[in-house]
C-alpha positions as protocol buffer text, in pm:
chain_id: "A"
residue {
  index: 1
  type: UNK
  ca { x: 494 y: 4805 z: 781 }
}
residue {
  index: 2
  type: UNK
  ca { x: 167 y: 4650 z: 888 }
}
residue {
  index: 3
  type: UNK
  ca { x: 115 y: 4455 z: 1201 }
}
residue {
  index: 4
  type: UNK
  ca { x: -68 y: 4137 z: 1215 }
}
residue {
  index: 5
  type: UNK
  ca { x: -204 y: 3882 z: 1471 }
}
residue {
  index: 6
  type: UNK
  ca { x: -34 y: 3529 z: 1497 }
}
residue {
  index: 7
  type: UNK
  ca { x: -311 y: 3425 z: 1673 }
}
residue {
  index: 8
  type: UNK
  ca { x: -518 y: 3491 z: 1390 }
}
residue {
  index: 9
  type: UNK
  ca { x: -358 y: 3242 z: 1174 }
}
residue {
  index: 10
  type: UNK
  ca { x: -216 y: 2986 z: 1422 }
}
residue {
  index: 11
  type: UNK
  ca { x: -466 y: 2869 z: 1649 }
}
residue {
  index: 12
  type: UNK
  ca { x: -186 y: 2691 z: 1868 }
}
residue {
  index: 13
  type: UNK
  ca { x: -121 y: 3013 z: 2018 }
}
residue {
  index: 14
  type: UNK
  ca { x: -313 y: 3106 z: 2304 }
}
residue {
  index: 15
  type: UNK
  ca { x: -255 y: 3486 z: 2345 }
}
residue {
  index: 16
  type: UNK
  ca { x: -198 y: 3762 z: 2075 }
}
residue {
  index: 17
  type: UNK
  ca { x: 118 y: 3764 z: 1915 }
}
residue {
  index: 18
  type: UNK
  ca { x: 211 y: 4077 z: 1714 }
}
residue {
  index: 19
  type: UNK
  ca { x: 442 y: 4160 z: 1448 }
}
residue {
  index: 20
  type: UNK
  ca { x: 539 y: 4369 z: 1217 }
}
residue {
  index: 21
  type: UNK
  ca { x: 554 y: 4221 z: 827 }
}
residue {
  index: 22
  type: UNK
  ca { x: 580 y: 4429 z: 523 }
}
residue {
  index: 23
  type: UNK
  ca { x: 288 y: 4575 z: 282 }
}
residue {
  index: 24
  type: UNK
  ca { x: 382 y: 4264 z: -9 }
}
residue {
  index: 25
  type: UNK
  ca { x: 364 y: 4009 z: 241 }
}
residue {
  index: 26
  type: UNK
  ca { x: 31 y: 4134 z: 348 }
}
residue {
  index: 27
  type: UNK
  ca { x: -105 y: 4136 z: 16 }
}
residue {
  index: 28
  type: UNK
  ca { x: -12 y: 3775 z: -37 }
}
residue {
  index: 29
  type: UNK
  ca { x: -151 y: 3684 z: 257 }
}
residue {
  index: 30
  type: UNK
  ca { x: -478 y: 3836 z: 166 }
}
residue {
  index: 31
  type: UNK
  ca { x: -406 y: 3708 z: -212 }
}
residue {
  index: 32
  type: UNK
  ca { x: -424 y: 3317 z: -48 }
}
residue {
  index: 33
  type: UNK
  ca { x: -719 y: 3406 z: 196 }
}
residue {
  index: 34
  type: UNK
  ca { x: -921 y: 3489 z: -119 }
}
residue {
  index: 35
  type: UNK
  ca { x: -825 y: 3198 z: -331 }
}
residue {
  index: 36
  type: UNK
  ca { x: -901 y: 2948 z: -58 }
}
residue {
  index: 37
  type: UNK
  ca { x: -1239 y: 3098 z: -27 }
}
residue {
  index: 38
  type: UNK
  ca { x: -1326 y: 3091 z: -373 }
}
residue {
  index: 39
  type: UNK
  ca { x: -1236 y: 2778 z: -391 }
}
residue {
  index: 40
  type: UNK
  ca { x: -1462 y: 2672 z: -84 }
}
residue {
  index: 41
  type: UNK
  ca { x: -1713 y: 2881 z: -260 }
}
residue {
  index: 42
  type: UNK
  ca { x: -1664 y: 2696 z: -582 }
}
residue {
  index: 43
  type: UNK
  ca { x: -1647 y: 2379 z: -436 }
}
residue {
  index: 44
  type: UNK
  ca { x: -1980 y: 2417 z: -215 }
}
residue {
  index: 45
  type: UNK
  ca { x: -2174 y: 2542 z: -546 }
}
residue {
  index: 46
  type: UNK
  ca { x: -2030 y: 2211 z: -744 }
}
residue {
  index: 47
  type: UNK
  ca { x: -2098 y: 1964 z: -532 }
}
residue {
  index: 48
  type: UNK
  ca { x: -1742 y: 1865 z: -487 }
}
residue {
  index: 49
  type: UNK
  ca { x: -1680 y: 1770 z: -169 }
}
residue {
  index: 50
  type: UNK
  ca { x: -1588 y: 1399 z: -78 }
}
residue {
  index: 51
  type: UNK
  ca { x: -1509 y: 1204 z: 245 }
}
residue {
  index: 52
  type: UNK
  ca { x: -1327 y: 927 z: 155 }
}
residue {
  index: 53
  type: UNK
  ca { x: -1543 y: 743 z: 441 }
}
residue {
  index: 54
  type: UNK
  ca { x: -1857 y: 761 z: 305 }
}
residue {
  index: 55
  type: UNK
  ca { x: -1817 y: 396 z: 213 }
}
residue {
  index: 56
  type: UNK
  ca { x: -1936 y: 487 z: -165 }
}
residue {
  index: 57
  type: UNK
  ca { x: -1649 y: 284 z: -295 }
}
residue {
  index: 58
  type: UNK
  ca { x: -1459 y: 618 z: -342 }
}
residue {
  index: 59
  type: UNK
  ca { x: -1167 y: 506 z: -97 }
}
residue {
  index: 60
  type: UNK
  ca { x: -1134 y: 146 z: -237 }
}
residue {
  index: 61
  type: UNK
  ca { x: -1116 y: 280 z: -585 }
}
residue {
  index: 62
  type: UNK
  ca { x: -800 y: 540 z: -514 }
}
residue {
  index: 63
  type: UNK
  ca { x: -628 y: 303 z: -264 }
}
residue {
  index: 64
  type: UNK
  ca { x: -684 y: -13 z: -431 }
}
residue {
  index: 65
  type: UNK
  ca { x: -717 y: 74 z: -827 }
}
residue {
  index: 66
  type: UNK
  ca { x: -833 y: -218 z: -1075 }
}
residue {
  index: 67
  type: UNK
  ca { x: -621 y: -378 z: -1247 }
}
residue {
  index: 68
  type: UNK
  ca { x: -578 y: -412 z: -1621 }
}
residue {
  index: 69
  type: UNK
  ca { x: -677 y: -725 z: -1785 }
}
residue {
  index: 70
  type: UNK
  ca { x: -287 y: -742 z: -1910 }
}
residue {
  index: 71
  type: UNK
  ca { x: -204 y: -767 z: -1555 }
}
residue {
  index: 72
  type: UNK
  ca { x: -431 y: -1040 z: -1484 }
}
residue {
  index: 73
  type: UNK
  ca { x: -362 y: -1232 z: -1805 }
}
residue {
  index: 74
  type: UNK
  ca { x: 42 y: -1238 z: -1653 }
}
residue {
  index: 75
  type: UNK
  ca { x: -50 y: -1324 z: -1320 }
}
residue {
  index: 76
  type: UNK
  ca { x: -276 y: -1609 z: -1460 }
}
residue {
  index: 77
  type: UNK
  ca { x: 6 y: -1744 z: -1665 }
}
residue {
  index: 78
  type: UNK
  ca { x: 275 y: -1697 z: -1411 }
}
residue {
  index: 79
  type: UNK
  ca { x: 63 y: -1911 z: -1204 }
}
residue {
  index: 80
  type: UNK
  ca { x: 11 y: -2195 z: -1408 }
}
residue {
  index: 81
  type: UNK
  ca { x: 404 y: -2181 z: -1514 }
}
residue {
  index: 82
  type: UNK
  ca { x: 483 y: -2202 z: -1109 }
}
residue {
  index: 83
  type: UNK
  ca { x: 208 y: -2483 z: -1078 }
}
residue {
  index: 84
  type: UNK
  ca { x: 345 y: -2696 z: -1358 }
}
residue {
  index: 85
  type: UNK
  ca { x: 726 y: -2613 z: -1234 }
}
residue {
  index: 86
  type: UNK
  ca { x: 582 y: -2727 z: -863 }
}
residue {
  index: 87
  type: UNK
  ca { x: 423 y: -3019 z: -984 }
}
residue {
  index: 88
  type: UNK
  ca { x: 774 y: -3144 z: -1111 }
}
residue {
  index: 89
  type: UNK
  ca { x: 867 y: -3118 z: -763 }
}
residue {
  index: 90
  type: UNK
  ca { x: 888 y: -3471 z: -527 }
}
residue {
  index: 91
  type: UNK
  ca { x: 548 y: -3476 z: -338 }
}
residue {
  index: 92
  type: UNK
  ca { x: 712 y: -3360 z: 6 }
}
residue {
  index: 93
  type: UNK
  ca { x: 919 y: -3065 z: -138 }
}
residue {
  index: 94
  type: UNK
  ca { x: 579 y: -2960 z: -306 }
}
residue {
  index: 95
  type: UNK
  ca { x: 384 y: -3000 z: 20 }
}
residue {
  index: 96
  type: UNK
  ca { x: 613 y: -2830 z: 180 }
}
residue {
  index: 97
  type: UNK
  ca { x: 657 y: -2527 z: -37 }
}
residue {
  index: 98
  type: UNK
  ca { x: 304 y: -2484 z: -38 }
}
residue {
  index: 99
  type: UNK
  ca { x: 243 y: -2496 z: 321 }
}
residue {
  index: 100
  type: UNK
  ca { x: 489 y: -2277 z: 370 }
}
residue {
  index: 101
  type: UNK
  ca { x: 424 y: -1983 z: 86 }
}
residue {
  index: 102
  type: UNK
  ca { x: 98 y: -2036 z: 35 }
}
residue {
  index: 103
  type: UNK
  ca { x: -87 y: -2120 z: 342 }
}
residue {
  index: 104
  type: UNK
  ca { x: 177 y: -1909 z: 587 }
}
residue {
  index: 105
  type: UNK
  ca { x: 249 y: -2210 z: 759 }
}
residue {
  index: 106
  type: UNK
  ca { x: 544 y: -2149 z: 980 }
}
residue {
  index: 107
  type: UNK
  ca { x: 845 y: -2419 z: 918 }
}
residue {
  index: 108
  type: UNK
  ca { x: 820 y: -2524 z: 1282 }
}
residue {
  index: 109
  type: UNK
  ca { x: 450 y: -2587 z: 1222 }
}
residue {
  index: 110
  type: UNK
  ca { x: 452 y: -2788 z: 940 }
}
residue {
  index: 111
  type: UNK
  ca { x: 741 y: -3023 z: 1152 }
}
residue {
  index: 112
  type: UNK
  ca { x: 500 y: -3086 z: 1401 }
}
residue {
  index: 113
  type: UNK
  ca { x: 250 y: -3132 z: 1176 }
}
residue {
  index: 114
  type: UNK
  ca { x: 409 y: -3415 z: 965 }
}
residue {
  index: 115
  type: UNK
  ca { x: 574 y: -3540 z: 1282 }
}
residue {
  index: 116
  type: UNK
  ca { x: 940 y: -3476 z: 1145 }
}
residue {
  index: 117
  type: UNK
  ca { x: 1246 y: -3236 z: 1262 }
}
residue {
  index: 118
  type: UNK
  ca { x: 1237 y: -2851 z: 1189 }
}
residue {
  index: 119
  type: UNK
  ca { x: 1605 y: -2932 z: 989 }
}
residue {
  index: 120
  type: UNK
  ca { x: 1438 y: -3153 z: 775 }
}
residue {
  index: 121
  type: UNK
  ca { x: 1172 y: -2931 z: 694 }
}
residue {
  index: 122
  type: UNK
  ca { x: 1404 y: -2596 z: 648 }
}
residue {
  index: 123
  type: UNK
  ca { x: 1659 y: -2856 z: 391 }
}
residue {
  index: 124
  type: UNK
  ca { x: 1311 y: -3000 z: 199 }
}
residue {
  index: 125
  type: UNK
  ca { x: 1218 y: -2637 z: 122 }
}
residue {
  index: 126
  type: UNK
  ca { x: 1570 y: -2516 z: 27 }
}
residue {
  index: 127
  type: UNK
  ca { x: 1598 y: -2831 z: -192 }
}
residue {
  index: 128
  type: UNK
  ca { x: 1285 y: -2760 z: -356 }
}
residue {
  index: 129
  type: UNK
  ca { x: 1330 y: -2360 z: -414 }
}
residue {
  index: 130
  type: UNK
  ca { x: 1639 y: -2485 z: -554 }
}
residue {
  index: 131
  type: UNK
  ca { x: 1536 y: -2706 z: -781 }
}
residue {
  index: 132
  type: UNK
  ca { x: 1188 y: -2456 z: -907 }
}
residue {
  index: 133
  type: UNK
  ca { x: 1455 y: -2202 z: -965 }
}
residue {
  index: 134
  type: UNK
  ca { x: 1641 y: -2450 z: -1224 }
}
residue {
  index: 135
  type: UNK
  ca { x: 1280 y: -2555 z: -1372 }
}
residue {
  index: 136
  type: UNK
  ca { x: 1178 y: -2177 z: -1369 }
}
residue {
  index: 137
  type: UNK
  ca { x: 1517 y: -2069 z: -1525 }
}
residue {
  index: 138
  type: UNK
  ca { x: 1536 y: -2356 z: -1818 }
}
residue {
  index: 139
  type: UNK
  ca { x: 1178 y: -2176 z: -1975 }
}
């Protein structure tokens, strides 16, 4: 039996901390101290440390990766199918449906905007959902 220092390891602790731990766990413990420094080492003589904040485009690229060109080629379709389908719609419903899903406008605002109830607003949109899904669904 070998004892160690808890404060050695865990800096949250404020005085020492002793314990007793056997002669494997030791070595293990030692086994990881010299891994993670040769890895420090390794990484220091490489080159091969990165801050994702070093505004190198290193962050955009892992949290935001590109997209394939098959994925933009579908998006481009989907949105012409969903144009023509909306175009099909009466001229309010469309309005409507676009100020709604594609500017954010709230229901409420678009009401006061075209000077008409919330009710009839909420009913124009449902109408016209309805009616894209049929369009949508008959392709």
């Amino acid at each position: 039996m070998k004892k160690i220092n808890l404060r050695d390891m865990y800096p949250f602790y404020q005085t020492d901390v002793w314990i007793k731990v056997d002669e494997e766990i030791v070595q293990e413990m030692r086994r990881f101290e010299l891994l993670e420094s040769a890895y420090k080492l390794r990484a220091h003589r490489h080159r091969a440390y990165y801050s994702l904040d070093r505004n190198d485009g290193i962050e955009n690229d892992i949290l935001f990766p590109s997209r394939s060109t098959e994925t933009e080629y579908e998006e481009m379709a989907f949105r012409r199918e969903l144009y023509a389908a909306m175009c099909r719609l009466p001229k309010k419903s469309f309005r409507r449906i676009y100020s709604h899903y594609f500017l954010g406008m709230s229901k409420v605002a678009i009401a006061r905007v075209e000077q008409v109830d919330e009710k009839a607003v909420r009913k124009s949109i449902e109408s016209g959902l309805k009616k894209l899904k049929q369009i949508l669904g008959n392709k």
